[in-house]
C-alpha positions as CSV (number, residue, x, y, z in Angstrom):
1,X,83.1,33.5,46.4
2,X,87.0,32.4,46.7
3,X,89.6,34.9,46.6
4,X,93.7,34.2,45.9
5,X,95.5,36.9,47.6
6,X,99.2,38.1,48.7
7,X,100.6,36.5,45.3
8,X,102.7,38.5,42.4
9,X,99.8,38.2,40.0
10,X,100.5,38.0,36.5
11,X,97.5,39.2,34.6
12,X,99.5,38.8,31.3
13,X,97.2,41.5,29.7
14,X,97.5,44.1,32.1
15,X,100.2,44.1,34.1
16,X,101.8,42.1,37.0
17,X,101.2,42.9,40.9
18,X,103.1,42.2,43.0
19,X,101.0,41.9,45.8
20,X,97.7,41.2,44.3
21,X,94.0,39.8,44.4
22,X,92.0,37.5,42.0
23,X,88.0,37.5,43.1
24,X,86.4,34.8,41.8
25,X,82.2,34.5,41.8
26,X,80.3,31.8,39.8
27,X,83.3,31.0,38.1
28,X,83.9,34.1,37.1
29,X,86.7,36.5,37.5
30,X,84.9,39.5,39.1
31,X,88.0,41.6,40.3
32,X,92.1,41.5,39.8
33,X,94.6,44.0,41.4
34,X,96.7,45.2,44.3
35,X,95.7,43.5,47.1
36,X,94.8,47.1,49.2
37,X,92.2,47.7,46.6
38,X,90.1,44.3,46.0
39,X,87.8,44.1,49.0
40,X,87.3,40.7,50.1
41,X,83.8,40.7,51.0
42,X,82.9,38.8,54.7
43,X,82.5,34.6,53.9
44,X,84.5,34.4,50.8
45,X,87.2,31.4,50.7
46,X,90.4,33.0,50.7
47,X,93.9,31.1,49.2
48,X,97.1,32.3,50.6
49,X,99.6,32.6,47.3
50,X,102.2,33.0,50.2
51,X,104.1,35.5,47.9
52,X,103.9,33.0,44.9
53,X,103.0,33.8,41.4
54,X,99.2,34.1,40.2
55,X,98.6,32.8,36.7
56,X,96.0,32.3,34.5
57,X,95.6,28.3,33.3
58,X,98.6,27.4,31.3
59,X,97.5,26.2,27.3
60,X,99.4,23.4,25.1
61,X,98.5,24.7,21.9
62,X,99.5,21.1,20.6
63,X,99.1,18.0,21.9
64,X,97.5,14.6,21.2
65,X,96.3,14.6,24.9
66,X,93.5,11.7,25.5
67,X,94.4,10.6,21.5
68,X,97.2,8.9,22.5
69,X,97.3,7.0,26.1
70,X,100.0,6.5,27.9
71,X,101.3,2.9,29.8
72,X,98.5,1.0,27.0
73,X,100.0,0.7,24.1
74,X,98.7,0.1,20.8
75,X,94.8,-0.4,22.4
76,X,95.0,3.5,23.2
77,X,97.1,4.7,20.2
78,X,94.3,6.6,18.3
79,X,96.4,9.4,16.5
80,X,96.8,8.7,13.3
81,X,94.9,6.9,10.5
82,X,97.5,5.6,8.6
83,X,95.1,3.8,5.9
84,X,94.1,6.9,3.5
85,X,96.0,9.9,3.4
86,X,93.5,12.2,3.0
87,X,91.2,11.5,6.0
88,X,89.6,15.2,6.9
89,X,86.0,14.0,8.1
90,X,87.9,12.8,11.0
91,X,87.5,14.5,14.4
92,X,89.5,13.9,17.4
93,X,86.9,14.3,19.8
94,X,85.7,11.4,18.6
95,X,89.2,9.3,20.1
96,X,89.2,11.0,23.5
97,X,89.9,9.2,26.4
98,X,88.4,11.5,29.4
99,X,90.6,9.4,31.5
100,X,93.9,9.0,29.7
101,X,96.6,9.6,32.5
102,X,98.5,12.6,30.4
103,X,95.3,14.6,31.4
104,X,95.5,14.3,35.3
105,X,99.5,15.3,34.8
106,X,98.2,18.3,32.8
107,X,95.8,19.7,35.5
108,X,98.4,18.5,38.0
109,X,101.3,20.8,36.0
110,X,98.7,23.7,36.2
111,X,97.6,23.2,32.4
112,X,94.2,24.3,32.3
113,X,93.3,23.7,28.6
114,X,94.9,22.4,25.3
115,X,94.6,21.6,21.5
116,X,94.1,17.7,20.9
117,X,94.6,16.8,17.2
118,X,95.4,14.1,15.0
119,X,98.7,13.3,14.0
120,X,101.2,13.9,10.9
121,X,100.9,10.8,9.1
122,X,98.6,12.2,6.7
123,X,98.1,14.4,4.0
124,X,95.0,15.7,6.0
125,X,94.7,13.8,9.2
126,X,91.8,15.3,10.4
127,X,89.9,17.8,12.6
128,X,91.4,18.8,16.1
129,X,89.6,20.3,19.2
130,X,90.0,22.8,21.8
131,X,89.8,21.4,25.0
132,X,89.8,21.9,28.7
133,X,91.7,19.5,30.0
134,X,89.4,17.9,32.8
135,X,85.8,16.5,32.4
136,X,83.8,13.7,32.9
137,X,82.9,13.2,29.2
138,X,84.5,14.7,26.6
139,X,81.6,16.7,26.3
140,X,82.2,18.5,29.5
141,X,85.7,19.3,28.6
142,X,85.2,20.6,24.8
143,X,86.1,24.5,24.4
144,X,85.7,25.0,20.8
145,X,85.6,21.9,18.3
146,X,86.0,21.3,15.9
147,X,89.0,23.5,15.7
148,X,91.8,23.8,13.0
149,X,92.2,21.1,10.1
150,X,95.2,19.3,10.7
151,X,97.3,19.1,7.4
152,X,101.0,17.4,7.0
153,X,103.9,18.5,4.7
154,X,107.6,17.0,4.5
155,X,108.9,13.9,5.9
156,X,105.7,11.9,7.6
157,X,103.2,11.7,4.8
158,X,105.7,10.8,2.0
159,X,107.1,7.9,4.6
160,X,104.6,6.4,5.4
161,X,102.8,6.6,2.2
162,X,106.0,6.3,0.2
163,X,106.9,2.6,1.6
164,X,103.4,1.2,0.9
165,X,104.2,3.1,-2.6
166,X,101.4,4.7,-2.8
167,X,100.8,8.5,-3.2
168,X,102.5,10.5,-1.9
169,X,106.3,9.6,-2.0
170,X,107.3,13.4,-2.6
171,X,106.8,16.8,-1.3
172,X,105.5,17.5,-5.0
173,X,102.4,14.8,-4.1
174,X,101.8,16.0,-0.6
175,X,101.0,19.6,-2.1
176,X,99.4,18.6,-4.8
177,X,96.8,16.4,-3.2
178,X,96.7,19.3,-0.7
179,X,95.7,21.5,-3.1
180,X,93.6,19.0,-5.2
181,X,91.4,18.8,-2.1
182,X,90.9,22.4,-1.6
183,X,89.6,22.3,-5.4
184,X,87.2,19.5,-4.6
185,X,86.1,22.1,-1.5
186,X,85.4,25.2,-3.7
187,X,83.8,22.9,-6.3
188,X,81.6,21.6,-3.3
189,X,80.6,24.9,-2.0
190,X,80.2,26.2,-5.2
191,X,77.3,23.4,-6.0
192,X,75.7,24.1,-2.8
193,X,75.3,28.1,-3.3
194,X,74.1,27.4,-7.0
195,X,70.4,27.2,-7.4
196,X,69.5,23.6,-9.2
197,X,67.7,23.5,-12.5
198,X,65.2,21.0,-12.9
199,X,67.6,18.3,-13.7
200,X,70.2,19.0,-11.5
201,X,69.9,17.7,-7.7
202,X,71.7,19.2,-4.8
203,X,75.3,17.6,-4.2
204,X,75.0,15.1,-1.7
205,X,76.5,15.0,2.0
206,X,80.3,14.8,1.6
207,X,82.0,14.7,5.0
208,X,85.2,14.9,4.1
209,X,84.4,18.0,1.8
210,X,82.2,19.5,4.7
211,X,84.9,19.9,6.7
212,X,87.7,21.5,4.0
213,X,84.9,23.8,3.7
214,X,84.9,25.3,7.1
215,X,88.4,25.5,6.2
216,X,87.9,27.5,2.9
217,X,85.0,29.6,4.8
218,X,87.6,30.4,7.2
219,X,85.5,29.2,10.1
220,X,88.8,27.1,11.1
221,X,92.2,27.5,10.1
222,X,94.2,24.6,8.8
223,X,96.8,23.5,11.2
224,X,100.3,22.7,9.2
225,X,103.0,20.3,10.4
226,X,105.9,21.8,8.6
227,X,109.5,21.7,10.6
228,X,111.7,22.6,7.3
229,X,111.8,25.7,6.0
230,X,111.0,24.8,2.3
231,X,107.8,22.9,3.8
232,X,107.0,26.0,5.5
233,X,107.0,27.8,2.6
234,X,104.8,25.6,1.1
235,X,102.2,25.7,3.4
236,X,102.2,29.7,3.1
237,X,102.0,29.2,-0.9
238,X,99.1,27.7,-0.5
239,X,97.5,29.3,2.3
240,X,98.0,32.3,-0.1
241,X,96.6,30.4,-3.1
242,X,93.3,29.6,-1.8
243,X,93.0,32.6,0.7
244,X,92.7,30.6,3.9
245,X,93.8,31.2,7.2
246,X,97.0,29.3,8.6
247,X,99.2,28.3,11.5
248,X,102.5,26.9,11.2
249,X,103.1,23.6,14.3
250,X,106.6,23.4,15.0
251,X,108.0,25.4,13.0
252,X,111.5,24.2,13.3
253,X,113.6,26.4,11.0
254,X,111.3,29.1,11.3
255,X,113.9,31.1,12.7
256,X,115.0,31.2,8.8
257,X,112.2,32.8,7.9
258,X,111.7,35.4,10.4
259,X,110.3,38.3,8.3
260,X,108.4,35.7,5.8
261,X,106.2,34.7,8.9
262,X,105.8,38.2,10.3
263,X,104.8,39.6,6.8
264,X,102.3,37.1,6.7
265,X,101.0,36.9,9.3
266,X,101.0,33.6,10.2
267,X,101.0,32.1,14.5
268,X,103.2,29.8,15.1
269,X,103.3,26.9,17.6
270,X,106.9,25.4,18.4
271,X,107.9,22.8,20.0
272,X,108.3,20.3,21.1
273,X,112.0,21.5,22.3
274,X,113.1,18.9,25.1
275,X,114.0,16.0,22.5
276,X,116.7,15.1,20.2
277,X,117.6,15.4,16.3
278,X,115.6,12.3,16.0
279,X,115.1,12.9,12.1
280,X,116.5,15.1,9.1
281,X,113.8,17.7,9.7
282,X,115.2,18.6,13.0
283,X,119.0,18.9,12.1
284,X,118.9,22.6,12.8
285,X,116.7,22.7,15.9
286,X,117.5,25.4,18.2
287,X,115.9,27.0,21.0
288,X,116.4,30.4,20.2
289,X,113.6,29.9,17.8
290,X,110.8,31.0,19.7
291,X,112.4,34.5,20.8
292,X,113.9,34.8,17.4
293,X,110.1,34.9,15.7
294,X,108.9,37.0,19.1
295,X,111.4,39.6,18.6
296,X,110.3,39.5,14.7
297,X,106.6,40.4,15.6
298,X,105.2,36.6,14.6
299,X,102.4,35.4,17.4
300,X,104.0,32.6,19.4
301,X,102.9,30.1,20.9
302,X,104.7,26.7,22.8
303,X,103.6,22.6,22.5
304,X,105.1,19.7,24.4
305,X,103.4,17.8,21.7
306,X,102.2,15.6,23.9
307,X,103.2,12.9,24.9
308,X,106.3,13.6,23.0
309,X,107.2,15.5,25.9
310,X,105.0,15.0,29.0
311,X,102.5,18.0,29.2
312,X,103.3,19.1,32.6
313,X,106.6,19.8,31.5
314,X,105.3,22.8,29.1
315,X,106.2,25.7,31.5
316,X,109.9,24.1,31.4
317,X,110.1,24.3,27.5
318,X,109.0,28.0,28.2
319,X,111.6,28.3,30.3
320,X,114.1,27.0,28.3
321,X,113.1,29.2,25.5
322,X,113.8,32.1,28.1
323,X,116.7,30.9,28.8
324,X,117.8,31.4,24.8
325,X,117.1,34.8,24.3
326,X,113.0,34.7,24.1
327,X,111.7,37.8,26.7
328,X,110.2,36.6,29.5
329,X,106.9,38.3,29.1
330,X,106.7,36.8,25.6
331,X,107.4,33.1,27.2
332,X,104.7,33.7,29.4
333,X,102.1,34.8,26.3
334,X,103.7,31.8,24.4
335,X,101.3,29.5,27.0
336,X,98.7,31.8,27.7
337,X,97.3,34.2,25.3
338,X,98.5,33.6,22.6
339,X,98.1,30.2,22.9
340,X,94.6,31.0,23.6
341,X,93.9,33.4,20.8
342,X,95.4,30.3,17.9
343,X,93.0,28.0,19.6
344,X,89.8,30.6,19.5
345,X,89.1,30.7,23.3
346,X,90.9,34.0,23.9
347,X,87.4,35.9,24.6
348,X,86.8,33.8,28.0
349,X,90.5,32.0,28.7
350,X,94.5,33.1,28.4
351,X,94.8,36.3,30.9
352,X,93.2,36.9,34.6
353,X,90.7,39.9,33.3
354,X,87.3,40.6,35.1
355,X,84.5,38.6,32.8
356,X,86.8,36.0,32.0
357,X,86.4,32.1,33.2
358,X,88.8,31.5,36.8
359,X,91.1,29.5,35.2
360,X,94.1,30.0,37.6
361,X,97.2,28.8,38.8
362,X,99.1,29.3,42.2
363,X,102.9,28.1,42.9
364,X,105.3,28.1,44.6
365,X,108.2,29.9,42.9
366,X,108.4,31.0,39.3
367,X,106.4,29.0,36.5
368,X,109.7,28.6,34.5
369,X,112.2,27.5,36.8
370,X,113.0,23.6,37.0
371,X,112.2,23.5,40.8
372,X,109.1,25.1,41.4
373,X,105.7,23.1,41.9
374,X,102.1,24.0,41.7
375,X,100.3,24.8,44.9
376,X,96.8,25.0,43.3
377,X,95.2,24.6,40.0
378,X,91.7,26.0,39.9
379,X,89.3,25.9,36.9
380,X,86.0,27.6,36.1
381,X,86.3,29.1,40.2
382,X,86.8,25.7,41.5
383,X,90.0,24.1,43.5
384,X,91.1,20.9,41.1
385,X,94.4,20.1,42.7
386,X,95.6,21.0,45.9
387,X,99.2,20.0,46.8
388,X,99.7,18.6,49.7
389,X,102.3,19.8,52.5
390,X,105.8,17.9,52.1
């Protein structure tokens, strides 16, 4: 049994303590509040939080952690597959590097778990997963996967495919082979619930169409790369059309759509927010973004976008988003709950509950602020990384 005691204890779902107890058992978070009333029984290993905040795991609910390795260059580049652009039978677990560098920053930075996909290159680049973010195989570190169908409006698709020129060179293509695909889906699933005549043989394996119909069964949601507002809006048109469910990643000008994504319904994941303009698309960046769409009533959660931004620099982007207006509660549900509820591990990861898995994080001042460290980063009950004394 461990316990982390005499930290401020940020539950996220229930309340803060400011002198509280997380009692770990198995793994397993057995017990959370003040510390006068958890009783640590006899034998258990105790962490002192010396006063410091108590969080659960931190979650990048974007990255292209493992996909795309850093200090190897092309050799460990596997994020996009810039030969077809429509490419859904693809599946990131398949590209994961176990031992890619970005991942021991991640544990290191107190990120616990995160959402590897392909990149934006593509029409449909292909299927992410949900991942914890340490593990000997990929195996070991998979959460839920495949998870979320990664789909591309705007600038990438029509560059890349433009140049060569091929389809598409306009936002007009991207949609319509978008939506062309998602007809070949229902077509699909329709010929599997029919009953064959005599002449008529079952449709064959389809990979590509297996996986736009997890997509169309709403087993997944598609996950749409869409800074501008006008792409945006695309992506809800046809989220609408063909009835599936949708999040928006980055969702740069979403702060011009405010009530379209709360009426909708529609998570968002923004970010990455510690770069430049680097392309038309991100002219009207801002970071009030995020507490712009929070205060709206939209689901938000944060990405470093990995490596874009460096992963262990995700609480800083939440930070920064605080500093712009977004409520610090919200910041803090941005890269834990929320994050966790877009990426479908919500009922065992995101918030420091009894039944949930001990994902938790110790430091040594608040999670936000440029100069505070992590102390300890714990997963599934068991120390991970321990930092030193300077």
């Amino acid at each position: 049994m461990l316990a982390v005691t005499n930290g401020k204890v940020y539950t996220v779902t229930s309340g803060t303590f400011d002198q509280g107890t997380v009692l770990i058992e198995k793994g397993i978070i057995r017990q959370v509040g003040p510390a006068g009333e958890v009783k640590i029984p006899p034998g258990a290993d105790i962490i002192d939080a010396r006063g410091g905040p108590v969080t659960p795991g931190f979650i990048d609910a974007h990255s292209h952690l493992g996909l795309a390795e850093e200090g190897v260059g092309w050799e460990g580049s596997d994020v996009n597959e810039l030969t077809d652009p429509v490419t859904p039978h693809l599946r990131a677990i398949d590209a994961i590097n176990p031992e890619e560098r970005g991942l021991r920053d991640a544990v290191e930075g107190g990120i616990t778990a995160a959402w590897a996909a392909p990149g934006s290159g593509n029409v449909i680049g292909g299927q992410g997963v949900t991942i914890r973010t340490l593990g000997r195989t990929v195996e070991e570190m998979v959460l839920r996967g495949p998870w979320g169908l990664k789909v591309a409006f705007g600038e990438n698709p029509k560059r890349v495919y433009g140049e060569r020129k091929k389809s598409p060179a306009t936002r007009m293509a991207t949609a319509g082979i978008l939506r062309e695909w998602l007809v070949k889906g229902l077509n699909y699933l329709e010929k599997l619930d029919r009953e064959p005549t005599d002449s008529e043989k079952p449709p064959e394996r389809d990979l590509k169409l297996e996986a736009i119909a997890r997509v169309l069964k709403r087993e997944m949601p598609l996950r749409a790369h869409a800074h501008r507002a006008d792409d945006i809006m695309t992506a809800l048109r046809i989220a609408r059309e063909f009835g599936v469910d949708l999040v928006i990643e980055h969702c740069t000008e979403g702060h011009k759509l405010a009530s379209e994504l709360a009426e909708a319904g529609v998570p968002v994941v923004i970010g990455p927010s510690l770069t430049s303009r680097s392309k038309v698309e991100l002219k009207d960046r801002t970071l009030k973004t995020p507490g712009i769409l929070a205060r709206a009533g939209v689901k938000v959660a944060l990405m470093t976008d990995h490596p874009v931004i460096p992963v262990h620099f995700l609480p800083l982007c939440a930070g920064l988003a605080v500093r712009e207006g977004m409520e610090e509660e919200e910041a803090l549900r941005a890269v834990t709950i929320n994050a966790a509820e877009i990426l479908g591990i919500s009922d065992w990861l995101g918030s420091l509950e009894p039944g949930k898995e001990a994902d938790v994080v110790v430091f040594d001042g608040h999670p936000f602020e440029l100069r505070t460290r992590v102390r300890y980063t714990i997963m599934r009950g068991k120390v991970v990384y321990e930092r030193g004394e300077d």
